[in-house]
C-alpha positions as CSV (number, residue, x, y, z in Angstrom):
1,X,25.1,58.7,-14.4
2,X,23.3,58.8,-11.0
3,X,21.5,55.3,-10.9
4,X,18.7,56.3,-7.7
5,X,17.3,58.7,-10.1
6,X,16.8,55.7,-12.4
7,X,15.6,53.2,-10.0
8,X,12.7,53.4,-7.9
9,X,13.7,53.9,-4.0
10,X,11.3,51.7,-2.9
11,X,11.6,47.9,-3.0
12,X,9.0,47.3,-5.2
13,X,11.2,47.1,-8.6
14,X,13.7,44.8,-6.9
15,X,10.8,42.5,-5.8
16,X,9.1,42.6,-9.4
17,X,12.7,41.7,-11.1
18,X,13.0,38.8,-8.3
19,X,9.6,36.9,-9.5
20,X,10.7,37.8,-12.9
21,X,13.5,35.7,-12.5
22,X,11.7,33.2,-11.0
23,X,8.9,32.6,-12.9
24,X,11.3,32.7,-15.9
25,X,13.3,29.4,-14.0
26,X,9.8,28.1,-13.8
27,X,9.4,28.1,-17.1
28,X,13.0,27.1,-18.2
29,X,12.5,24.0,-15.8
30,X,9.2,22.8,-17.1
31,X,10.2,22.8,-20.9
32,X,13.4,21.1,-19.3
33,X,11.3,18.4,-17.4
34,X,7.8,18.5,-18.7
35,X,5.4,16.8,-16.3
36,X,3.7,13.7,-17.4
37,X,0.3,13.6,-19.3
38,X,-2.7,12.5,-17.9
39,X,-2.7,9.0,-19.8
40,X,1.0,8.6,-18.0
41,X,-0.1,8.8,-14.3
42,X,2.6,7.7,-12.5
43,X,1.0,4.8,-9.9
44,X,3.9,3.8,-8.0
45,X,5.8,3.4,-11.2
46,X,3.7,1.6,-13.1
47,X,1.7,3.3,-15.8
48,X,-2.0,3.0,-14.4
49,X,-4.7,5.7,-15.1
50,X,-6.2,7.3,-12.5
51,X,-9.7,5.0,-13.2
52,X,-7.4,1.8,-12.9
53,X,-6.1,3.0,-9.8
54,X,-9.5,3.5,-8.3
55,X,-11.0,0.4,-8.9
56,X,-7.7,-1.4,-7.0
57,X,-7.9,1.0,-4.1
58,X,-11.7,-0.5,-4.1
59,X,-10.7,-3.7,-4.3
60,X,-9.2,-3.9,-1.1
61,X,-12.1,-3.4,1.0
62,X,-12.7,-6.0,3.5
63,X,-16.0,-8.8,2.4
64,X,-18.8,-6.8,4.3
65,X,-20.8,-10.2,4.6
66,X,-18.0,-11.9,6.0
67,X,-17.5,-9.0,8.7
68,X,-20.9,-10.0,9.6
69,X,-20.9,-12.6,10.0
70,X,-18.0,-12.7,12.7
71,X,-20.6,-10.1,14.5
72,X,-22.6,-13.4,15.5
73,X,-26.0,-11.3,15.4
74,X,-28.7,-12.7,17.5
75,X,-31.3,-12.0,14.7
76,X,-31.2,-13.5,11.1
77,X,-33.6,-10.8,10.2
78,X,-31.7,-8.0,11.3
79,X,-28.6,-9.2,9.7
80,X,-30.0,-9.5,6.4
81,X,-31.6,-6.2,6.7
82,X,-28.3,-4.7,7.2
83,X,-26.4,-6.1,4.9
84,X,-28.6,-5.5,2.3
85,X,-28.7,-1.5,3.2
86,X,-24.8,-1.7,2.9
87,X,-25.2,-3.0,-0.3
88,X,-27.7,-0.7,-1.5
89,X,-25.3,2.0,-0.6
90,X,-27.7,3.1,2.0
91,X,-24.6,3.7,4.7
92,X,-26.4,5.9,7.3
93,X,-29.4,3.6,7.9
94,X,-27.5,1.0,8.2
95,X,-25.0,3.1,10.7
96,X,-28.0,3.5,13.1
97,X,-28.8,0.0,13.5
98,X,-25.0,-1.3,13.9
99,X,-24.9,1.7,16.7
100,X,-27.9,0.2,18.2
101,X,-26.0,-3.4,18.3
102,X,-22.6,-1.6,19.7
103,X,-24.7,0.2,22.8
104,X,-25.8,-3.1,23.5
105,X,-22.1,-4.5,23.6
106,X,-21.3,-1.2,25.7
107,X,-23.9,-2.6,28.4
108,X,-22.6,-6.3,28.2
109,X,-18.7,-5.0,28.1
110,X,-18.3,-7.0,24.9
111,X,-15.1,-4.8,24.0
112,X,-14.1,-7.3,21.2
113,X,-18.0,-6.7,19.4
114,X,-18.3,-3.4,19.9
115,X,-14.4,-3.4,18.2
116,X,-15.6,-5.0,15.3
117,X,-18.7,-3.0,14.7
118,X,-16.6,0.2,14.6
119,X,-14.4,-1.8,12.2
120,X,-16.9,-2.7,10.1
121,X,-18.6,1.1,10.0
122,X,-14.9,2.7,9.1
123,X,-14.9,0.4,6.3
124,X,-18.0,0.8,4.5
125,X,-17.6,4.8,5.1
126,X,-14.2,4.5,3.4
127,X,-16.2,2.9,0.3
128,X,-18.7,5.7,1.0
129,X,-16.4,8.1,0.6
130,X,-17.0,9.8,4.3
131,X,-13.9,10.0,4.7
132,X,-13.9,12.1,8.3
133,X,-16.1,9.7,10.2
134,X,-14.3,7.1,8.6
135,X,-11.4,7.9,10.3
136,X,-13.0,8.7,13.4
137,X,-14.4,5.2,13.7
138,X,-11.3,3.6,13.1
139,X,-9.0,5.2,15.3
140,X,-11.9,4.4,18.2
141,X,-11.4,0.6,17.2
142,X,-8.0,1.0,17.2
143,X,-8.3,2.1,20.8
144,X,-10.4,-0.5,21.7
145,X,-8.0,-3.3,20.3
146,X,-5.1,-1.5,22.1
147,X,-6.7,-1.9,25.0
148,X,-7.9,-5.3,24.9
149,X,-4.4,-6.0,23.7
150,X,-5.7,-7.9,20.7
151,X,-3.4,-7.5,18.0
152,X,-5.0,-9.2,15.3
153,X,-7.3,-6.4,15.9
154,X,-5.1,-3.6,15.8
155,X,-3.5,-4.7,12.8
156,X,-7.2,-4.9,11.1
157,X,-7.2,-1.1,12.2
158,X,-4.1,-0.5,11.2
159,X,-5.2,-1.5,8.0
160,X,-8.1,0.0,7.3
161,X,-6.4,3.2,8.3
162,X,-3.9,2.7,5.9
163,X,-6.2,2.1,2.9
164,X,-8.4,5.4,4.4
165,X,-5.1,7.3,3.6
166,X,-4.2,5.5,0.0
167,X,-8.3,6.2,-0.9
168,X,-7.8,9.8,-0.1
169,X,-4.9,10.0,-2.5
170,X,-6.9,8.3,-4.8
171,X,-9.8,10.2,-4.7
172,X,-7.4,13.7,-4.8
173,X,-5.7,12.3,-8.2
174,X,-8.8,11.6,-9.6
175,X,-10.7,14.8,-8.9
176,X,-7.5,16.4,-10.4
177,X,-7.5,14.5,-13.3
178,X,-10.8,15.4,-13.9
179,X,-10.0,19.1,-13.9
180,X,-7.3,19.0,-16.0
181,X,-9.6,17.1,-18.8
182,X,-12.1,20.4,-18.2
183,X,-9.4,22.9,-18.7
184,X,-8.0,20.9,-21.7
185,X,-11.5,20.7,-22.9
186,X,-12.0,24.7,-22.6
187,X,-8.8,24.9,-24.7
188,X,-10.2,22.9,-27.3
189,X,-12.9,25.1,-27.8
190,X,-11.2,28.2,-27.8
191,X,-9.0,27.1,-30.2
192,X,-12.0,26.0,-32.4
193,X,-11.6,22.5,-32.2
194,X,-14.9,20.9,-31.7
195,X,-14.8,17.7,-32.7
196,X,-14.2,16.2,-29.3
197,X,-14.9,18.9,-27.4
198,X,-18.3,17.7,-26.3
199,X,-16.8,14.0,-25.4
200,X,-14.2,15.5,-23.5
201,X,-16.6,17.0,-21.4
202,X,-18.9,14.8,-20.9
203,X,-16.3,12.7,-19.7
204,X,-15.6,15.4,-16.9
205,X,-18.8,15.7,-15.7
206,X,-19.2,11.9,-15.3
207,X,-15.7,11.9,-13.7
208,X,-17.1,14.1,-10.8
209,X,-20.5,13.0,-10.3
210,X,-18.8,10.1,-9.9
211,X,-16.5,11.1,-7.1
212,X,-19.4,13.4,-5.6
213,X,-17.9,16.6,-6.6
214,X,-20.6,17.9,-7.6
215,X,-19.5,21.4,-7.8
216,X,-17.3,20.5,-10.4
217,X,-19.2,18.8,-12.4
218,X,-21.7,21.9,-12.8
219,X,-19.0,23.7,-13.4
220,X,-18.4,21.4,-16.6
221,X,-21.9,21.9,-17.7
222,X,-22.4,25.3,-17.7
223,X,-18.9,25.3,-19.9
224,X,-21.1,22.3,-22.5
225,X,-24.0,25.1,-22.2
226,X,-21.9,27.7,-23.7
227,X,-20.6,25.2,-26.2
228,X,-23.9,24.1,-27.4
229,X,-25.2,27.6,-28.0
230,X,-22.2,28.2,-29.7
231,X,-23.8,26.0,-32.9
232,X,-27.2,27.3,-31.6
233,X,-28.2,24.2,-30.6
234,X,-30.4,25.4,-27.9
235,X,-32.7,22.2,-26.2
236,X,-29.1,20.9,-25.6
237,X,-27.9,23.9,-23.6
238,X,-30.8,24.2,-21.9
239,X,-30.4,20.9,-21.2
240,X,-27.4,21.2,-19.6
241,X,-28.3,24.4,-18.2
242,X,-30.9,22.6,-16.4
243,X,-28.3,20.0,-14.8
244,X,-25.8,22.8,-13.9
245,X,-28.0,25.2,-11.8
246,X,-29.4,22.0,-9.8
247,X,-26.1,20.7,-9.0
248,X,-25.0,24.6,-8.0
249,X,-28.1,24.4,-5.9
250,X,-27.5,21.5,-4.4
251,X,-23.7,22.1,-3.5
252,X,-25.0,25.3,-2.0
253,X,-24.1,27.9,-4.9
254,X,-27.1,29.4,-5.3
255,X,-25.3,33.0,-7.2
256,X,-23.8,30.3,-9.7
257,X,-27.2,28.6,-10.1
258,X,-29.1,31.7,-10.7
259,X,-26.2,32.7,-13.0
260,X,-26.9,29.9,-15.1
261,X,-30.7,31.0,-15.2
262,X,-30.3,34.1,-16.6
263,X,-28.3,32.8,-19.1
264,X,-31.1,29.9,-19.8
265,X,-33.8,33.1,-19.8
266,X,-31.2,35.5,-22.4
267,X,-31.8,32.6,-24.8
268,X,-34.7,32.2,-24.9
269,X,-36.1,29.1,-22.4
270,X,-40.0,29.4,-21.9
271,X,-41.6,31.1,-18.8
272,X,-43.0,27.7,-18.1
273,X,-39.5,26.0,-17.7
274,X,-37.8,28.8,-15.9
275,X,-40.7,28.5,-13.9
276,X,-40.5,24.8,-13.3
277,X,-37.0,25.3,-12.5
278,X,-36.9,28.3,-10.2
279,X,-39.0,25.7,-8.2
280,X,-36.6,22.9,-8.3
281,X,-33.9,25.0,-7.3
282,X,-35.8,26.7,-4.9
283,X,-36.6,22.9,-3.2
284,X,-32.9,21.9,-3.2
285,X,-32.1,25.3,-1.5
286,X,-34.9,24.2,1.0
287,X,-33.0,20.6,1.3
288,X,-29.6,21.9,1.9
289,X,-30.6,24.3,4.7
290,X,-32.5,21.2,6.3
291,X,-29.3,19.0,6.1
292,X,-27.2,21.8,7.4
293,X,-29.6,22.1,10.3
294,X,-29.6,18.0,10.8
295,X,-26.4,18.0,10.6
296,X,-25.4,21.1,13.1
297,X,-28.3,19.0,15.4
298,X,-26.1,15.8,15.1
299,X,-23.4,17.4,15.8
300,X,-24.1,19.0,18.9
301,X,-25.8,15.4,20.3
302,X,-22.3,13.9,19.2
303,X,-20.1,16.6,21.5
304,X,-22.5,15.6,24.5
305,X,-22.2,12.4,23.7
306,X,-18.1,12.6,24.3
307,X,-19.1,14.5,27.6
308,X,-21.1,11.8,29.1
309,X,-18.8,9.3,27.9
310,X,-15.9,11.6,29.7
311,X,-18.2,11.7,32.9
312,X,-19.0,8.2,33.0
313,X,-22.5,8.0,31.7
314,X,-22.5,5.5,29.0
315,X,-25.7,4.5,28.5
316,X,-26.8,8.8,28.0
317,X,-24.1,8.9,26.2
318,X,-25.0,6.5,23.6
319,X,-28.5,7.2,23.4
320,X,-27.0,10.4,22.2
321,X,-24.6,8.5,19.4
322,X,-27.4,6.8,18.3
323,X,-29.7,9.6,18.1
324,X,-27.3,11.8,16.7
325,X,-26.9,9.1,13.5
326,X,-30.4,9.0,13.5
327,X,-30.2,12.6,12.7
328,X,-27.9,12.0,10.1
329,X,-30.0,9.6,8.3
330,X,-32.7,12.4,7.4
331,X,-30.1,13.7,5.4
332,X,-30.2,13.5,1.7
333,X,-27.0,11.6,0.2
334,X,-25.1,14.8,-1.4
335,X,-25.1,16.4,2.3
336,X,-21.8,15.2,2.8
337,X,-20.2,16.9,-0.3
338,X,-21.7,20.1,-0.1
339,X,-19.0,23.0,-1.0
340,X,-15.9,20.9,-1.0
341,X,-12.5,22.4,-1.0
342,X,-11.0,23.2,-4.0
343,X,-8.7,20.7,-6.4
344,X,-5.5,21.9,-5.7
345,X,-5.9,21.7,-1.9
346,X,-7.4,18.1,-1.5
347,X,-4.4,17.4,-3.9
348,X,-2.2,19.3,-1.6
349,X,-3.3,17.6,1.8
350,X,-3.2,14.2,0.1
351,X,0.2,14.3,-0.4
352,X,0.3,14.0,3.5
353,X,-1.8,11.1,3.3
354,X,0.7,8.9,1.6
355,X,2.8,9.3,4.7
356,X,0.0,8.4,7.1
357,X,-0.5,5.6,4.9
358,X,3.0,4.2,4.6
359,X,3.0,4.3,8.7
360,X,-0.5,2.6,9.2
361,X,0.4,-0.1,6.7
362,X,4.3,-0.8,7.7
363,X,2.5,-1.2,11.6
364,X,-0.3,-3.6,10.4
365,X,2.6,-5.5,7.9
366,X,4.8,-6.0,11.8
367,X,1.8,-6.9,13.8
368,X,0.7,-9.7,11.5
369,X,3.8,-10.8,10.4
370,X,4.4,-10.9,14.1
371,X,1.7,-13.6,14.5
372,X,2.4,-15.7,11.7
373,X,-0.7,-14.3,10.0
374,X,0.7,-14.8,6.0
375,X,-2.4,-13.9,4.4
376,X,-2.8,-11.0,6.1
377,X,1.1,-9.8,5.7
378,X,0.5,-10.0,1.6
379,X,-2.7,-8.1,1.6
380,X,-0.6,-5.2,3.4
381,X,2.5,-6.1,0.8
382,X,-0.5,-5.8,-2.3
383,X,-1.7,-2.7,-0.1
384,X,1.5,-0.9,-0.1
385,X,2.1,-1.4,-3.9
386,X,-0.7,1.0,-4.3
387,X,1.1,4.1,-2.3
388,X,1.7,6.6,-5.1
């Protein structure tokens, strides 16, 4: 029997028998080892959920009063003032007016306040969740201690870095957590079982708001829409509908928002509310093309401030920094999570950041051990205990 007149000649039949094979050895391995369930997280070997685990990563953020305090601010006022926009969550207000306070330390060549300010800004934008200029901050008072030599200072960065990286993975597990919950959800309701469906999913969406995925959490809505016309309950769906074609605005999806509008107007919503909510959408478009704008604006002010700062210039050049934050501040708060990346490549990346993490820590652990500083060696021991 001639075999080449069986086979293909091309390599196309040997390549689709090779994934064959593979995929079969996927599957062979997974009912071998099955992964752990959600409720069996692995957090560095203990069993922790994922909302557990958040809350301890949270914990370790440095007393913002305190920090304050060590700024020795010449106004009362002024300190109060910031410290309560901090609290209120109102992190880019209170960014311009610590920027303000660092220019000043710029023109008096008070390295070691200017060091601390930047500190103190990494920090609350790790709570914040701005995770970018939270690292940018950082590393720049981590220069700054370097240079002074101060290495109480360095190990503070070293720090801070450290639990940037471990919030990172945090935030990644959760937001994949939260996924899997909306897929088993969608499960559940194709399989016809209902009873916790709507729970399940609701859990999802609050997961994500949550974390600022907001994306997601639409996503999860328009699925509850679907579910509630299922039993034609229809002021729920349209309820939901409502929520899920503002978030897609607002995340920038403006096809998935109008998506969910048609759907709203197939069953039946009332000119008047798809009126009312053509608006809304319409506004939120309006608000994201204005943040894009600040924010391309602030960006540009922040380059030329690194080019006066290159050529000398410092006073320009933080005009610029501050004006640029100013800039930032007209910003709603969701600017910063418009269209984020997808779940499986933040969980990707963050594998990364346990490395980065395990380095910044094990370097703050030396310095302060280093300088007898005992306190500060167990917060990095607690710290490390939360790599996973």
């Amino acid at each position: 029997m001639n075999l080449k007149k069986l086979l293909p000649e091309s390599s196309t039949f040997v390549q689709t028998m090779v994934l064959i094979l593979i995929a079969l050895w996927l599957v062979l391995n997974q009912l071998k080892n099955p992964p752990p369930t959600s409720s069996d997280s692995n957090f560095n070997g203990q069993n922790i959920p994922e909302e557990q685990a958040m809350r301890l990563v949270n914990k370790t953020a440095a007393d913002v009063g305190v920090q304050l305090d060590h700024l020795n601010l010449q106004s009362a006022a002024l300190e109060k003032q910031i410290q309560q926009l901090l609290v209120e969550g109102q992190f880019k207000q209170a960014r311009t007016h610590l920027l303000e306070i660092a220019a000043e330390a710029v023109e008096q060549d008070d390295e070691k306040k200017l060091g601390d300010i930047l500190l103190l800004l990494g920090g609350v934008a790790i709570d914040e969740q701005e995770i970018n200029t939270a690292e940018m901050l950082l590393h720049e008072a981590l220069e700054i201690a370097i240079r002074r030599g101060d290495t109480m200072a360095m190990g503070n960065s070293y720090q801070q870095l450290g639990r940037l990286n471990i919030k990172t993975r945090a935030l990644a597990r959760y937001a994949g957590e939260a996924y899997d919950k909306l897929w088993l959800a969608r499960n559940e309701i194709f399989r016809g079982e209902f009873r916790d469906a709507q729970n399940n999913l609701q859990e999802v969406i609050e997961a994500n708001l949550k974390i600022r995925r907001y994306g997601a959490a639409a996503s999860a809505l328009e699925t509850m829409v679907d579910f509630h016309y299922r039993f034609s309950d229809n002021y729920q769906a349209e309820q939901a509908g409502i929520e899920a074609a503002k978030l897609y605005a607002s995340s920038g999806q403006m096809s998935r928002s109008q998506r969910v509008l048609d759907k709203l107007r197939e069953n039946g919503m009332t000119q008047d509310q798809q009126a009312a909510l053509t608006k809304e959408i319409l506004d939120l478009r309006q608000q994201q093309e204005d943040d894009a704008a600040y924010a391309a604006e602030a960006r540009d002010m922040q380059m030329m401030y690194h080019y006066h700062l290159q050529n000398g210039d410092r006073q320009r050049a933080w005009d610029l920094r501050i004006k640029a934050s100013e800039t930032l501040a007209k910003t709603s708060d969701r600017s910063m999570f418009q269209r984020q990346a997808e779940v499986m490549a933040i969980l990707y990346s963050s594998n990364f950041a346990m490395d980065r993490a395990k380095h910044y820590l094990n370097q703050a652990g030396n310095l302060f051990s280093g300088q007898g500083a005992d306190e500060q060696a167990e917060q990095i021991a607690a710290m490390q205990a939360l790599i996973y």
